[in-house]
N, C-alpha and C positions, 0 to 999 in steps of 0.2 A: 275171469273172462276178459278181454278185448274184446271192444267196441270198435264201429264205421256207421256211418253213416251210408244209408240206401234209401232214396226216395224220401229224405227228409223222415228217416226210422232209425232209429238205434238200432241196431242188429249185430248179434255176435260174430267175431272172425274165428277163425280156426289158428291155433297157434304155427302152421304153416303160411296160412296170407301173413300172418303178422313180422313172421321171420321172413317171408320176401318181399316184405315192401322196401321201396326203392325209389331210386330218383329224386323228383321232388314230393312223394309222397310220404317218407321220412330220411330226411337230408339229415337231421344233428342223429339218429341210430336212435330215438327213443326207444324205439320196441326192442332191442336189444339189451340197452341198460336196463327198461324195464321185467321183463322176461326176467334176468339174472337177479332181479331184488325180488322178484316174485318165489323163483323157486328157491332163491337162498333163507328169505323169510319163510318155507315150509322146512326147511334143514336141508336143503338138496347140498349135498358132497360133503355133509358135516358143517355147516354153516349154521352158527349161532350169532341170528340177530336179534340183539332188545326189542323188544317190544316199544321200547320207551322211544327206540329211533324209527321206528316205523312196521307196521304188521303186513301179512300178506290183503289185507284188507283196503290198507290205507293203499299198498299199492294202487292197486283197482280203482280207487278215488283218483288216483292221482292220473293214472292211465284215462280214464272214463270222462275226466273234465280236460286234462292237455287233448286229448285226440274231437273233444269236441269244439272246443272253442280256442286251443291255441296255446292254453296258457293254464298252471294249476293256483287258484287263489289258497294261498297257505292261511292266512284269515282276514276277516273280512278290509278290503282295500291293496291287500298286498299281492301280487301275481306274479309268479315264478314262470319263467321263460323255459324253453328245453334246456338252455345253457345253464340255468340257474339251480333246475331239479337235478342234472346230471351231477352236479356238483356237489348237492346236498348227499345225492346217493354216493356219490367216490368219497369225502370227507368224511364221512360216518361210517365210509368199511361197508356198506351197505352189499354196493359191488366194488370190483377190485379192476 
Protein backbone atom coordinates (compact mmCIF):
# COMPACT_ATOMS: atom_id res chain seq x y z
CA UNK A 1 0.00 0.00 0.00
CA UNK A 2 0.80 3.89 -0.45
CA UNK A 3 0.65 6.16 2.07
CA UNK A 4 -0.50 10.36 2.36
CA UNK A 5 -0.94 12.16 4.74
CA UNK A 6 -4.70 13.65 5.77
CA UNK A 7 -5.36 15.53 8.85
CA UNK A 8 -2.07 14.54 10.25
CA UNK A 9 -3.24 10.46 9.58
CA UNK A 10 -1.58 8.07 7.69
CA UNK A 11 -4.28 6.93 5.31
CA UNK A 12 -4.07 4.80 2.27
CA UNK A 13 -3.94 6.08 -1.48
CA UNK A 14 -5.32 4.07 -4.30
CA UNK A 15 -2.72 3.20 -6.79
CA UNK A 16 -4.53 5.83 -9.22
CA UNK A 17 -3.95 9.03 -6.77
CA UNK A 18 -0.50 7.71 -6.61
CA UNK A 19 0.06 7.25 -10.46
CA UNK A 20 -1.46 10.98 -10.80
CA UNK A 21 0.40 12.76 -8.53
CA UNK A 22 2.03 15.62 -10.04
CA UNK A 23 3.53 18.87 -9.85
CA UNK A 24 5.15 19.62 -6.81
CA UNK A 25 3.59 16.84 -5.29
CA UNK A 26 6.07 14.34 -6.78
CA UNK A 27 8.63 16.23 -8.83
CA UNK A 28 11.64 13.43 -8.93
CA UNK A 29 8.39 10.52 -10.16
CA UNK A 30 8.80 8.51 -6.98
CA UNK A 31 5.63 6.83 -7.20
CA UNK A 32 6.51 5.65 -10.54
CA UNK A 33 10.04 4.13 -9.86
CA UNK A 34 8.29 2.88 -6.84
CA UNK A 35 5.15 1.31 -8.23
CA UNK A 36 7.53 -0.58 -10.95
CA UNK A 37 9.88 -2.11 -7.90
CA UNK A 38 6.76 -3.08 -6.20
CA UNK A 39 5.30 -5.01 -8.85
CA UNK A 40 8.43 -6.21 -10.45
CA UNK A 41 9.39 -7.59 -6.84
CA UNK A 42 5.87 -9.58 -7.00
CA UNK A 43 7.21 -11.12 -10.75
CA UNK A 44 5.07 -8.76 -12.65
CA UNK A 45 6.18 -9.39 -16.47
CA UNK A 46 8.59 -12.06 -15.42
CA UNK A 47 10.87 -10.03 -13.24
CA UNK A 48 13.15 -11.78 -10.83
CA UNK A 49 14.28 -9.67 -8.12
CA UNK A 50 16.58 -10.97 -5.22
CA UNK A 51 15.32 -10.77 -2.36
CA UNK A 52 18.86 -9.96 -1.18
CA UNK A 53 18.34 -6.33 -3.17
CA UNK A 54 15.15 -5.63 -1.96
CA UNK A 55 11.49 -7.38 -1.16
CA UNK A 56 8.04 -6.13 -2.09
CA UNK A 57 8.06 -5.37 1.65
CA UNK A 58 11.01 -3.29 1.92
CA UNK A 59 9.47 -1.41 -0.76
CA UNK A 60 6.59 -0.16 1.37
CA UNK A 61 9.28 0.74 3.89
CA UNK A 62 10.89 2.76 1.69
CA UNK A 63 7.56 4.18 0.10
CA UNK A 64 5.97 4.86 3.73
CA UNK A 65 9.08 6.68 5.32
CA UNK A 66 10.20 8.87 1.86
CA UNK A 67 6.47 9.96 1.30
CA UNK A 68 6.46 10.84 5.04
CA UNK A 69 9.15 12.73 6.07
CA UNK A 70 11.15 13.24 2.71
CA UNK A 71 13.78 11.12 2.91
CA UNK A 72 14.38 6.80 3.35
CA UNK A 73 17.09 6.31 6.46
CA UNK A 74 18.87 3.05 4.93
CA UNK A 75 20.39 2.73 8.68
CA UNK A 76 20.49 4.40 11.41
CA UNK A 77 22.13 8.21 10.52
CA UNK A 78 22.24 7.64 6.76
CA UNK A 79 19.20 9.04 4.58
CA UNK A 80 18.61 8.61 1.06
CA UNK A 81 17.18 11.33 -0.98
CA UNK A 82 14.56 10.56 -4.06
CA UNK A 83 17.71 10.99 -6.01
CA UNK A 84 19.56 8.54 -4.06
CA UNK A 85 16.71 5.72 -3.78
CA UNK A 86 16.08 6.06 -7.46
CA UNK A 87 19.46 5.19 -8.05
CA UNK A 88 19.70 2.32 -5.82
CA UNK A 89 16.56 1.08 -7.62
CA UNK A 90 18.05 1.59 -11.46
CA UNK A 91 21.78 0.07 -10.27
CA UNK A 92 20.43 -2.97 -9.01
CA UNK A 93 17.98 -3.81 -12.15
CA UNK A 94 15.42 -3.22 -9.50
CA UNK A 95 13.56 -0.97 -12.29
CA UNK A 96 14.90 -0.57 -15.74
Amino acid sequence: MFYKMVNNQLVSMTMLEVLNLGGNQDPEKMAFHLIGAYLNCLGGGGSRISPLAITAEGVLRIWSEWATKGYYEVTAGVQWSATEIKAYLLDNGIVG
